[in-house]
C-alpha positions in Angstrom: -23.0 24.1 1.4 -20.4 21.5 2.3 -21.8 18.5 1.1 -22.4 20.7 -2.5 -18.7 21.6 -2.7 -17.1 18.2 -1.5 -19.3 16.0 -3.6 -17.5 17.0 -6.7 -14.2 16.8 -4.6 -14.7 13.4 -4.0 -15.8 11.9 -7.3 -12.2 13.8 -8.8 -10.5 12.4 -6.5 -11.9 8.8 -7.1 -12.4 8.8 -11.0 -8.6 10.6 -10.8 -7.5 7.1 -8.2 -9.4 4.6 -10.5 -7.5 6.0 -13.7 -4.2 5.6 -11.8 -4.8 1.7 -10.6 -5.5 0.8 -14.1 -3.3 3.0 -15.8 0.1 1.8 -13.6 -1.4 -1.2 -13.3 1.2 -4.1 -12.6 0.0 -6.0 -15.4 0.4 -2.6 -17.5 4.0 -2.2 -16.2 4.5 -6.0 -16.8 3.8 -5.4 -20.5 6.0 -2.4 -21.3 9.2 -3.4 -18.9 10.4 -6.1 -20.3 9.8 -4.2 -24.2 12.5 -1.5 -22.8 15.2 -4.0 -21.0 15.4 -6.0 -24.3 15.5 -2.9 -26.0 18.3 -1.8 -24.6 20.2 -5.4 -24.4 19.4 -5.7 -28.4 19.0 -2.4 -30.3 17.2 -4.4 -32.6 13.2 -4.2 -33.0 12.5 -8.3 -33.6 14.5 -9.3 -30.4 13.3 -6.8 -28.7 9.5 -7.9 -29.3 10.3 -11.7 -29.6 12.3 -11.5 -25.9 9.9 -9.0 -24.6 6.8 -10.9 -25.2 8.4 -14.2 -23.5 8.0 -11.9 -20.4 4.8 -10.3 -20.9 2.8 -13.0 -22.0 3.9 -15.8 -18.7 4.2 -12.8 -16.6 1.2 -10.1 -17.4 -1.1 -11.4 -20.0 -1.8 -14.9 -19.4 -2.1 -14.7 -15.3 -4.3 -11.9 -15.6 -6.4 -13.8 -18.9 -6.6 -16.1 -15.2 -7.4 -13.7 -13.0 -10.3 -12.3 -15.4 -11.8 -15.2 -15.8 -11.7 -15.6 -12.0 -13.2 -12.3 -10.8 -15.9 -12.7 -14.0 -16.8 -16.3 -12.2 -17.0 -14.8 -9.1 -14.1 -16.7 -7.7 -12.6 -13.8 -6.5 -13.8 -9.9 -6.0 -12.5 -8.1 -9.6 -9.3 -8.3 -11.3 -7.7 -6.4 -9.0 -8.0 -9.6 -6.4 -8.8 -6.8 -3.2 -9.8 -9.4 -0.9 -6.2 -11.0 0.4 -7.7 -14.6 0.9 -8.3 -15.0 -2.4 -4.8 -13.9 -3.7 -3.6 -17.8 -3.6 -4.8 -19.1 -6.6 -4.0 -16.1 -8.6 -0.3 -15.5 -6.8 0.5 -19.4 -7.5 -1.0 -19.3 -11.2 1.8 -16.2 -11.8 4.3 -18.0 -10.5 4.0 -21.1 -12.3 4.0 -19.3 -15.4 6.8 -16.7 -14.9 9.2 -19.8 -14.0 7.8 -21.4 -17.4 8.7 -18.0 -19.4 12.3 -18.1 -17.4 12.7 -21.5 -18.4 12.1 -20.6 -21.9 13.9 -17.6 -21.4 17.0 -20.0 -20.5 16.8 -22.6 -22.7 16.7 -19.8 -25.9 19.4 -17.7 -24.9 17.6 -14.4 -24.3 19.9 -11.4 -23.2 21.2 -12.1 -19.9 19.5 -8.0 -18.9 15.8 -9.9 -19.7 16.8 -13.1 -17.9 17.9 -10.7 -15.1 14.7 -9.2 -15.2 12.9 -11.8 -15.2 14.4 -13.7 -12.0 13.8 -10.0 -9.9 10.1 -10.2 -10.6 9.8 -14.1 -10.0 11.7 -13.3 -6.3 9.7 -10.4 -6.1 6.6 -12.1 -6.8 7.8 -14.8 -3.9 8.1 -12.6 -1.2 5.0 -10.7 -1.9 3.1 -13.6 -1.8 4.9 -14.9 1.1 4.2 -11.7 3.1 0.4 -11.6 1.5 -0.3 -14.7 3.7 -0.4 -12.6 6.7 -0.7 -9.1 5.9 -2.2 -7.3 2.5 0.9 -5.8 0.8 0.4 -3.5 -2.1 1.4 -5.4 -5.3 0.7 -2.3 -7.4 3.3 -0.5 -5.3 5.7 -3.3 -5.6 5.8 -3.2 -9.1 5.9 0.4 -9.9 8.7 0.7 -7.3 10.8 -2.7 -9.1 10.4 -1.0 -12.3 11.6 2.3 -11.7 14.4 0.8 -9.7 14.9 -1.0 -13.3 14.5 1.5 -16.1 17.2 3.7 -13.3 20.0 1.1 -13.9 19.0 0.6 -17.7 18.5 3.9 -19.0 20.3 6.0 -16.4 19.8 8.5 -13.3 17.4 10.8 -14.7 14.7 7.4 -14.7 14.7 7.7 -11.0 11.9 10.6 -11.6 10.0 8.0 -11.8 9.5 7.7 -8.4 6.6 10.1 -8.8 4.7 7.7 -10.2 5.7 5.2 -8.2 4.3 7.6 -5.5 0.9 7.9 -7.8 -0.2 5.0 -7.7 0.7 4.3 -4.4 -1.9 7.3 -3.6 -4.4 5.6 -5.7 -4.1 2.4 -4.1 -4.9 4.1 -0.6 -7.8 6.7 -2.1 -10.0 3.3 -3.4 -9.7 2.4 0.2 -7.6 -0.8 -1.2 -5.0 -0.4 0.8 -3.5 1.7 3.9 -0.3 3.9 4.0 1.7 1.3 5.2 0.8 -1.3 2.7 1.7 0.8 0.2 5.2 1.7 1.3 5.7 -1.7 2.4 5.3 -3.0 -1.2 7.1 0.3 -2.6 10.3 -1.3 -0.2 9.6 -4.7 -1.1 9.4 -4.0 -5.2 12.7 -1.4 -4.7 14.7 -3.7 -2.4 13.7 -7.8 -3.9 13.2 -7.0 -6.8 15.3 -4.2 -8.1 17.8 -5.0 -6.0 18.0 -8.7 -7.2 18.0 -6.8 -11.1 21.2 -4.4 -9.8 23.0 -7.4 -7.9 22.4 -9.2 -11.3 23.2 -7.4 -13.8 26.3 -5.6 -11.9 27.7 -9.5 -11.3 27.5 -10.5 -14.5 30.0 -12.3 -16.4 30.5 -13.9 -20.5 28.2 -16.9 -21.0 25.7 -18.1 -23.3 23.8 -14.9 -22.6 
């Protein structure tokens, strides 16, 4: 009677964990950050998509074109890069690009808010990696938490809501067995604190430049 009723249970919960990884994705959130930042630095849709897709394309959708091909040629276990020993290639092949879409970033004279943006995920992605050397921190986490911590200080209070999702995928992360509790909140604090926090610190300092 047990295994009849929890059988079902299970494969909810695990279809319902599998939609949320992919869904709130960090190469999702990657994407669709950056399109609301220079949104709201420009009011104008071409900036916003030419700015935008600076970011998404060094930061999201050429690492993971990488890390596809990667997991496809068996270089590391799926695109989701589980397995924390084979994080290196994929962590130092993001952050070579994201510096090359900063510098870019830069040298146009983007709106300082994407700039901003940019430079908290690039820390961000530093200190992840740094702390992935020893101990599996949950990227997913880390991003979802750095973006809500964003959109909050962009768009105003009512953004930090988002925290529920922050808190969803964080719950997927642990039901596919991909992470524990603490990895999860430990990339939830790292995201909030490195990366938002760098966004907050730079956006609340700035000043009049070429920006």
């Amino acid at each position: 009677m047990s295994t009849r009723t929890s059988t079902p249970r299970r494969d909810w919960r695990t279809a319902t964990a599998r939609l949320l990884n992919e869904a709130l994705a960090p190469s999702v959130i990657v994407v669709v950050l950056p399109l609301a930042v220079a949104w709201q630095a420009t009011g104008a849709v071409l900036p916003t998509v030419l700015w935008s897709s600076v970011v998404a394309l060094t930061s999201s959708v050429l690492p993971m074109g990488v890390i596809v091909w990667g997991s496809r040629t068996g270089r590391w276990d799926g695109h989701h890069v589980r397995d924390r020993r084979g994080r290196l290639v994929p962590f130092l092949t993001l952050i070579v690009l994201s510096l090359l879409g900063l510098a870019v970033l830069i040298s146009a004279g983007a709106p300082w808010p994407l700039v901003a943006l940019d430079l908290g995920m690039i820390l961000s992605l530093f200190v992840t990696g740094a702390i992935t050397i020893f101990w599996k921190v949950s990227v997913h986490s880390a991003v979802a938490a750095g973006a809500t911590v964003v959109l909050a200080l962009t768009y105003g209070v009512l953004w930090w809501l988002l925290v529920v999702a922050v808190a969803a995928v964080s719950w997927s992360r642990v039901a596919v067995r991909d992470h524990t509790p603490a990895q999860v909140v430990g990339g939830a604090l790292t995201g909030a604190l490195v990366g938002g926090g760098c966004f907050a610190l730079l956006i609340g300092n700035a000043t009049p430049g070429p920006w």
